[in-house]
N, C-alpha and C positions, 0 to 999 in steps of 0.2 A: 780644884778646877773651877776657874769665874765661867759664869753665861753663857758667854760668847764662844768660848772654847766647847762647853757645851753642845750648845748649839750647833758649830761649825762640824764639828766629829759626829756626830746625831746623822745632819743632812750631809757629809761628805761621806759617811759607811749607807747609807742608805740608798743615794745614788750610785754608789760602785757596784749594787748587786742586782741582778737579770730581770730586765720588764718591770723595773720602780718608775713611776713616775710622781713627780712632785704636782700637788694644788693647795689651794686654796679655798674649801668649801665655807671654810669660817671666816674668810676674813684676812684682810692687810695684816702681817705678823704673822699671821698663825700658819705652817705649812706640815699641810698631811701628805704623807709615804706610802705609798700602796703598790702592792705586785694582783695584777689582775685583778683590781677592782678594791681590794681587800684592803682596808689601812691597817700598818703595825708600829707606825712610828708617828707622833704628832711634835711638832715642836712649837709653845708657845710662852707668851709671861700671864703668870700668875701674880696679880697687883703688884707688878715692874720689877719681878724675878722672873727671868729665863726659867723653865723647864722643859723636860722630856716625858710625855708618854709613850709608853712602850710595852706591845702586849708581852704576856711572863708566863710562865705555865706554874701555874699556883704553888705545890711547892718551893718552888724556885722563889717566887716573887714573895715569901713570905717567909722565907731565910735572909732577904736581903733588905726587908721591912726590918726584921726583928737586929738584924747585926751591923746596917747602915743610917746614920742620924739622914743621909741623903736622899735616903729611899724612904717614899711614902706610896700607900695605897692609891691607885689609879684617879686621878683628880679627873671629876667629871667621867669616868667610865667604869664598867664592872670593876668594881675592889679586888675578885677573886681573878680577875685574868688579865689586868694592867695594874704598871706599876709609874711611878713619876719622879724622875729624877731631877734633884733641884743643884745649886752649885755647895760645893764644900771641898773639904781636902779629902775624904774619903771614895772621890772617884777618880779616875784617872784615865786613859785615852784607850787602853788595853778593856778595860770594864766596858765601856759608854760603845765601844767596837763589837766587843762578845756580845753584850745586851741587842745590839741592833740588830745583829746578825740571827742571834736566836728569836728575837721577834717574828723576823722576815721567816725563817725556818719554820716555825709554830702555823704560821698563814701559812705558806706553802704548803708544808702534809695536809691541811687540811681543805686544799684543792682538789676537785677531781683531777685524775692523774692524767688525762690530756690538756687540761689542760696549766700543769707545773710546766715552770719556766725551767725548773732545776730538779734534781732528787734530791730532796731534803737528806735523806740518810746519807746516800754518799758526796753530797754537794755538786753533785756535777750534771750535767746537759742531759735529760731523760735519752734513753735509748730510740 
């Protein structure tokens, strides 16, 4: 997957899901992903490479460190709970989709529950 593709699947899975909004606290290029305040997705270039941050829940993000040349430890944020996706042939649209989605989830449980945009567990609209 090049950059841009990247990129584009990063900020099009991140806006499809409940109460994301897109900014830019850093800066022209760089666009952070937040549900209620919380960022769980960052997209920006690292010295004129596209990457993704993306919070991980540790073991997870450190199975996909050890088993991806794509995947490295959180550039610029906790090593043990983001992880940063750079371009290569070992991610593909299906990955860069689950990873986003499980970002947002990870933030979400860890909302007080009024107020989740969604149940993280069953992924749907809180009762």
């Amino acid at each position: 997957m090049d950059g841009a593709a990247l990129h584009e699947i990063a900020a099009q899975t991140a806006m499809g899901l409940p109460a994301v909004q897109e900014t830019q606290p850093f800066g022209e290029g760089t666009f952070v992903y937040k549900v209620v305040g919380k960022m769980f997705v960052m997209t920006s270039e690292l010295r004129g490479v596209p990457i993704v941050n993306l919070k991980c829940a540790p073991p997870h993000g450190a199975a996909l460190v050890r088993d991806l040349a794509e995947v490295t430890p959180g550039w610029h944020m906790d090593k043990r709970h983001w992880i940063t996706l750079s371009p290569g042939d070992g991610l593909d649209e299906t990955l860069v989709e689950d990873l986003v989605a499980n970002a947002y989830d990870l933030v979400v449980a860890g909302l007080p529950r009024a107020k989740r945009p969604i149940d993280p567990v069953r992924r749907t609209l809180p009762d």
